[in-house]
One Martini backbone bead per residue (centre of mass of N, CA, C, O) as a GRO file, in nm:
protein
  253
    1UNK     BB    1  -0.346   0.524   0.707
    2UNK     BB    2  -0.621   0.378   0.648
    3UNK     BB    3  -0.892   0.284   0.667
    4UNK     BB    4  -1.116   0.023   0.868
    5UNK     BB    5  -1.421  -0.145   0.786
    6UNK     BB    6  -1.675  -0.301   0.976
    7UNK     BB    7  -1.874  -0.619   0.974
    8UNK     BB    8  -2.138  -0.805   1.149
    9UNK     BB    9  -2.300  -1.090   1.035
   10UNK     BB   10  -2.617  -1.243   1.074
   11UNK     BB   11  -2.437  -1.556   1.009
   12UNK     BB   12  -2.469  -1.813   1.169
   13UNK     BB   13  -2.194  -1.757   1.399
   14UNK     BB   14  -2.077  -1.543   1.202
   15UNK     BB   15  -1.970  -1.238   0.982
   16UNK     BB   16  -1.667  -1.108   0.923
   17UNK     BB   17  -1.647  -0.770   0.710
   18UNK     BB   18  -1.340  -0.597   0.556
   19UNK     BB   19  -1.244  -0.251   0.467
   20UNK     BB   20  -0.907  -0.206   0.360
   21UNK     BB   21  -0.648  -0.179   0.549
   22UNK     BB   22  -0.455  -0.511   0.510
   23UNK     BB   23  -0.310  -0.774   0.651
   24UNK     BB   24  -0.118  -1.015   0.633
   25UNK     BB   25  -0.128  -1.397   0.583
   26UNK     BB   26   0.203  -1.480   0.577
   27UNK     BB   27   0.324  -1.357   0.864
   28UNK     BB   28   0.460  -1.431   1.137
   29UNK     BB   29   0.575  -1.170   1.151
   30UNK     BB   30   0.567  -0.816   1.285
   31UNK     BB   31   0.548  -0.514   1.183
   32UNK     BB   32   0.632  -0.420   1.501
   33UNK     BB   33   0.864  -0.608   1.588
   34UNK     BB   34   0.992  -0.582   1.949
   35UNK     BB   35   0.675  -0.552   2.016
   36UNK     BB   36   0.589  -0.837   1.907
   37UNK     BB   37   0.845  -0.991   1.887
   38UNK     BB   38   1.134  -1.156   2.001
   39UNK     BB   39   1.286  -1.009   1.758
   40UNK     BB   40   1.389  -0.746   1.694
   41UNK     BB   41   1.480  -0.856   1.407
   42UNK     BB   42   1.336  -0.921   1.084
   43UNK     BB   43   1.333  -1.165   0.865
   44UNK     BB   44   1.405  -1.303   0.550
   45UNK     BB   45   1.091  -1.347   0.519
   46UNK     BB   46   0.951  -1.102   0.610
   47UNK     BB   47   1.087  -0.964   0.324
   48UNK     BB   48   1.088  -1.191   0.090
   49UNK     BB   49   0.810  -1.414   0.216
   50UNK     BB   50   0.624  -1.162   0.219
   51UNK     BB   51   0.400  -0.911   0.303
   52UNK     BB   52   0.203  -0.585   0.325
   53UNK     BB   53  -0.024  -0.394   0.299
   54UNK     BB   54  -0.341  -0.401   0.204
   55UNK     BB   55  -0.612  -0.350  -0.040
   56UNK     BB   56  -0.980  -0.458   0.082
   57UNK     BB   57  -1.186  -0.760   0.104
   58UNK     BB   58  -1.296  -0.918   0.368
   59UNK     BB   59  -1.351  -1.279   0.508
   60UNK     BB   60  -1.481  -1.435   0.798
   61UNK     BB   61  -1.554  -1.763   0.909
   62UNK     BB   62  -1.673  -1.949   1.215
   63UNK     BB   63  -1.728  -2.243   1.295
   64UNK     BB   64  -1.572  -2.269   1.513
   65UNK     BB   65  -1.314  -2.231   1.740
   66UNK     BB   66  -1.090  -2.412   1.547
   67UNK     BB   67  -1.232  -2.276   1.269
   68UNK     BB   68  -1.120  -2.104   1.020
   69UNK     BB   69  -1.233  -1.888   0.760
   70UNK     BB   70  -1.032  -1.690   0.467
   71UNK     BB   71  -1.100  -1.420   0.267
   72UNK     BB   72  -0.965  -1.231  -0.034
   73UNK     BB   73  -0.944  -0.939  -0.181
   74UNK     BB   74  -0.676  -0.685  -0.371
   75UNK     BB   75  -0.434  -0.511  -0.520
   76UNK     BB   76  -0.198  -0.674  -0.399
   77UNK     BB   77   0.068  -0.825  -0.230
   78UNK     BB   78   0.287  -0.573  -0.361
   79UNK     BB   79   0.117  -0.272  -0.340
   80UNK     BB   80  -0.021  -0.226  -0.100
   81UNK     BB   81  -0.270   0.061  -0.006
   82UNK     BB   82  -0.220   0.150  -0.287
   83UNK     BB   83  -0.392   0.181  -0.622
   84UNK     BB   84  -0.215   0.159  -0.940
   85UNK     BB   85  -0.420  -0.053  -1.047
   86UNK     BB   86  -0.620  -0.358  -1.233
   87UNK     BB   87  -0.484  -0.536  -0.998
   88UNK     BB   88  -0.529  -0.878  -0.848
   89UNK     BB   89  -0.606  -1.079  -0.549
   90UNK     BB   90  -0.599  -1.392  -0.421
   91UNK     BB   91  -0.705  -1.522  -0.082
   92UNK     BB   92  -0.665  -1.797   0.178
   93UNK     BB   93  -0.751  -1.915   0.518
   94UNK     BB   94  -0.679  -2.179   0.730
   95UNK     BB   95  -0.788  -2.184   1.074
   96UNK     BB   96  -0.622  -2.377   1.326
   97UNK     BB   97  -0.741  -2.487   1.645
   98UNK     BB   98  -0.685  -2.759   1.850
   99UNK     BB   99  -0.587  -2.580   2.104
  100UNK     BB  100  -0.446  -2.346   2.323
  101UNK     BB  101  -0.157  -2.389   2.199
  102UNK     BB  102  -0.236  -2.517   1.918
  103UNK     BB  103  -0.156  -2.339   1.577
  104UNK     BB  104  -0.301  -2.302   1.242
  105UNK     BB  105  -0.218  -2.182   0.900
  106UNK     BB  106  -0.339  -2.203   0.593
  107UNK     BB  107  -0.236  -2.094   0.258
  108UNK     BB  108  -0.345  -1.902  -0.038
  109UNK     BB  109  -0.224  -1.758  -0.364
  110UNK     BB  110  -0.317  -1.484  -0.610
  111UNK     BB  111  -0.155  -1.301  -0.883
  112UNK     BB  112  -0.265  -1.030  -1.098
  113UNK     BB  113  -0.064  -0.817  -1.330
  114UNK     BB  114   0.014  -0.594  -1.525
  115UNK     BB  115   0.226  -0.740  -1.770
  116UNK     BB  116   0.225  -1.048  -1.694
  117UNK     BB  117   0.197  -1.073  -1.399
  118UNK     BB  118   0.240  -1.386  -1.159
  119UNK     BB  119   0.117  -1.480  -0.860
  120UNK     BB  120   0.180  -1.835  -0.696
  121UNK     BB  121   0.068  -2.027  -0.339
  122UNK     BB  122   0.222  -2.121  -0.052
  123UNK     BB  123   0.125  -2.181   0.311
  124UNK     BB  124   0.250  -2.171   0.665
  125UNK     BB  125   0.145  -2.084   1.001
  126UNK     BB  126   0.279  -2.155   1.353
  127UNK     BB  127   0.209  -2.254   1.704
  128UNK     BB  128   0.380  -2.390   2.041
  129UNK     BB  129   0.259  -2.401   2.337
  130UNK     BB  130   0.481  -2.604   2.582
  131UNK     BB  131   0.509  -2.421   2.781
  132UNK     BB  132   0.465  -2.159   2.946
  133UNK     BB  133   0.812  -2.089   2.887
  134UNK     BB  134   0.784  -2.251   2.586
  135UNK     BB  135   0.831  -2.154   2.244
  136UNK     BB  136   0.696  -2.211   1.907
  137UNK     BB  137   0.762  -2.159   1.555
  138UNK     BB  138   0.651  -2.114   1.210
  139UNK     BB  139   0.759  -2.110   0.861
  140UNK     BB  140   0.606  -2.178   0.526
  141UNK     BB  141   0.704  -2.103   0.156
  142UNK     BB  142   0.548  -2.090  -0.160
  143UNK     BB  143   0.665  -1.943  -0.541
  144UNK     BB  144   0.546  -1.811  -0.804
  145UNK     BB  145   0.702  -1.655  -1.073
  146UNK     BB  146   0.538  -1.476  -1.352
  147UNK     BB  147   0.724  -1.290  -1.609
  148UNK     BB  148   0.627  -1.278  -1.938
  149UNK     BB  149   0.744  -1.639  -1.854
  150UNK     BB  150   0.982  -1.584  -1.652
  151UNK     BB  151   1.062  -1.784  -1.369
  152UNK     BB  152   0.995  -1.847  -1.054
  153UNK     BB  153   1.125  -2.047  -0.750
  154UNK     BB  154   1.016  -1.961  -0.384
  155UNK     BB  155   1.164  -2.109  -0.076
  156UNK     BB  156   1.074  -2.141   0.289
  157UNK     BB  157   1.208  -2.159   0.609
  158UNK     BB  158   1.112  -2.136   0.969
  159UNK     BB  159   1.220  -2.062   1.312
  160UNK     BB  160   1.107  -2.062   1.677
  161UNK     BB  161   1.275  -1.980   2.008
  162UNK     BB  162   1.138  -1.968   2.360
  163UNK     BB  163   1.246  -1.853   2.645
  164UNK     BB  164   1.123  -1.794   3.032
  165UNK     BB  165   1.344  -1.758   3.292
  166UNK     BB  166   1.172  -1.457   3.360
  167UNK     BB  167   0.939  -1.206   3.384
  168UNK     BB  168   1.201  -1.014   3.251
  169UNK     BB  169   1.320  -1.270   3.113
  170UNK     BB  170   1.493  -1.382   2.815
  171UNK     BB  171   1.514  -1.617   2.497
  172UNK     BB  172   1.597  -1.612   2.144
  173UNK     BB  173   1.523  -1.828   1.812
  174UNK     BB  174   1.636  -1.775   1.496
  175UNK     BB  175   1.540  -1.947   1.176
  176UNK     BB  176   1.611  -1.891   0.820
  177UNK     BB  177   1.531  -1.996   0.459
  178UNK     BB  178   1.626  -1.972   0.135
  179UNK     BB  179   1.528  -2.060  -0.189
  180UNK     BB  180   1.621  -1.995  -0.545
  181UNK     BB  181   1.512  -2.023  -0.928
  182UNK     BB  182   1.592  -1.786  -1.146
  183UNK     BB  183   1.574  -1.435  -1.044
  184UNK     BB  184   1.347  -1.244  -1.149
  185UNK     BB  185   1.200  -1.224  -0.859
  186UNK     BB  186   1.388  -1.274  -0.646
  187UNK     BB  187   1.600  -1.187  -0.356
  188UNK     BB  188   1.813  -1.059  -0.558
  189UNK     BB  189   1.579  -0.848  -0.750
  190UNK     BB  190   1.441  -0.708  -0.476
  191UNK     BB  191   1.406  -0.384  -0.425
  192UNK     BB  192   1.595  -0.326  -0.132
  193UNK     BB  193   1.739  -0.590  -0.043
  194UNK     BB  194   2.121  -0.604  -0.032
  195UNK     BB  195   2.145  -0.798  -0.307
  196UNK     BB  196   2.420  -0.831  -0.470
  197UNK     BB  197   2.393  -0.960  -0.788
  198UNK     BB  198   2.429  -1.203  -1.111
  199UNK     BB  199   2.226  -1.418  -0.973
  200UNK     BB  200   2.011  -1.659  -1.035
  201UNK     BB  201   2.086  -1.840  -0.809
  202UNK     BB  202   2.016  -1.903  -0.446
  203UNK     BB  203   2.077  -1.898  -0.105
  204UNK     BB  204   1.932  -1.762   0.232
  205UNK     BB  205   2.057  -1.690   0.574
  206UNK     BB  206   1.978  -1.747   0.928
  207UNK     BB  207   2.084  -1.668   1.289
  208UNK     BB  208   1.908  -1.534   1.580
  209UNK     BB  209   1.998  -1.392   1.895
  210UNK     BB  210   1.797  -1.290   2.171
  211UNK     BB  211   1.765  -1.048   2.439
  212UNK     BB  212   1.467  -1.073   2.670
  213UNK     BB  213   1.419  -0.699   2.890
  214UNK     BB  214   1.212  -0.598   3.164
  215UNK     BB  215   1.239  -0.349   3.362
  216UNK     BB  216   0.974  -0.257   3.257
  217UNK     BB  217   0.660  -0.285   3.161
  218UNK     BB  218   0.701  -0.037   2.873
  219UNK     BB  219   0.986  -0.210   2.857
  220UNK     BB  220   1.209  -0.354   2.580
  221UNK     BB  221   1.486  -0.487   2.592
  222UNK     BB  222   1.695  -0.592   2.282
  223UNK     BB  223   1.957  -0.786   2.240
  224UNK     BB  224   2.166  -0.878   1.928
  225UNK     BB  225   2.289  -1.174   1.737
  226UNK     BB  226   2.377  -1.202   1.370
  227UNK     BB  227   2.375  -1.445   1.063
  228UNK     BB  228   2.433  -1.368   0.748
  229UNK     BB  229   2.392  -1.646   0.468
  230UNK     BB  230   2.518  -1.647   0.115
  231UNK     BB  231   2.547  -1.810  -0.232
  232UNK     BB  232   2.565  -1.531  -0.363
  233UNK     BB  233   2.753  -1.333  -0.504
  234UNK     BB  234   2.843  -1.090  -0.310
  235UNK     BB  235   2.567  -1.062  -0.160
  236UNK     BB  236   2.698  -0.941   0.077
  237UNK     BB  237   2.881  -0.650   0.074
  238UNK     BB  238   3.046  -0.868  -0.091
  239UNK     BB  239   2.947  -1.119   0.091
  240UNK     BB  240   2.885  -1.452   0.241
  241UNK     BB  241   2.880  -1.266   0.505
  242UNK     BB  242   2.700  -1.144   0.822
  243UNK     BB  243   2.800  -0.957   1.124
  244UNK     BB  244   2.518  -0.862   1.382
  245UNK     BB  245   2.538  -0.617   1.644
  246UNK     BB  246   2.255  -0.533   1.866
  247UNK     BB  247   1.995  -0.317   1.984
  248UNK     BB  248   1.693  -0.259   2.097
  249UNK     BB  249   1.382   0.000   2.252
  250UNK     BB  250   1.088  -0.075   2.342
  251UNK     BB  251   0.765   0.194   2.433
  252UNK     BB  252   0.458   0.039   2.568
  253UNK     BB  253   0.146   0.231   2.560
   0.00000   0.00000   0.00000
């Protein structure tokens, strides 16, 4: 991981500006899987129409305490932390918290890469806590890519909730569609996507309900099973559906 360098400048309410490897503002689950997110498996969301760490120089200016506005340029919403050429993103999200309970990110956001690659969207991401145990989230992304002309318009949206049981039990439940139209960059041609297919259009869903139980303080097991269905010509191992049964368990530093 690269270093991430910080500084706070006393400009208005306060201008705090970054730079080094910086995370996602597209994605509402955290790459740190089970340990952070409701459900231990990451959705197709996370995965297709999010991005990984990026370098770059952000700049974040809080209005109010209600209102944040982020700025950000680094090497690529897909480049990751190393930058191995001369194109460049650039994106922004405005962050509401209207109350305690409820927060809004909306974000935009343009990427040029050499070989005439252009990414450019819009998103938002945000949860409402509707009472102490009862939680929910969403995310929708829409994607424009044009690789040399050749176009792809891929659009997601998704949802969580989750109920708190009893203070070491809950359980929760996510669902999520992509939508895909050109095929040139969507999520069929994704390098290590795990759809195989020849189509251009089709899009994927998923289902998963996951119980999380914590035995003790820095144990969380989440058993779990998902359903994931595509439109995509045997695009799942070969099938258009593919039922997932398992468990993850992290110990928390």
């Amino acid at each position: 991981m690269k270093p991430t360098w910080e500084l706070n400048a006393p400009i208005g309410t306060g201008l705090n500006i970054k730079a080094g490897e910086l995370i996602s503002l597209l994605n509402y689950e955290s790459g740190d899987g089970g340990a952070a997110n409701v459900n231990f498996s990451q959705g197709n969301q996370w995965w297709y129409t999010g991005n990984g760490p990026s370098a770059g120089v952000q700049a974040t200016y809080s209005f109010t305490d209600k209102v944040t506005l982020v700025a950000r340029v680094d090497n690529g919403l897909f480049q990751g932390p190393v930058d191995n050429n001369s194109g460049k993103a650039f994106s922004t999200s405005l962050n509401l918290k209207p109350t305690s309970k409820l927060w809004m990110n909306i974000y935009g956001f343009w990427d040029d890469q050499p070989g005439d690659n252009e990414t450019k969207g819009f998103g938002t991401i945000g949860g409402l806590q509707v009472t102490e145990k009862l939680g929910t989230g969403y995310e929708f992304d829409y994607f424009n890519f044009d690789n040399a002309g050749d176009r792809t318009d891929v659009w997601s949206i998704g949802g969580w909730t989750w109920y708190d049981i009893s203070p070491t039990t809950g359980v929760a439940f996510r669902a999520d569609f992509i939508d895909s139209h050109g095929g040139v960059l969507g999520p069929a041609m994704r390098p290590g996507s795990g759809i195989t297919t020849t189509d251009v259009d089709g899009n994927l869903a998923s289902f998963t309900l996951t119980l999380n139980w914590k035995p003790m303080p820095n144990v969380k097991v989440q058993p779990e099973i998902r359903l994931d269905t595509t439109s995509f010509a045997e695009g799942l191992d070969g099938h258009g559906a593919r039922l997932t049964v398992g468990a993850g368990v992290t110990y928390m530093f």
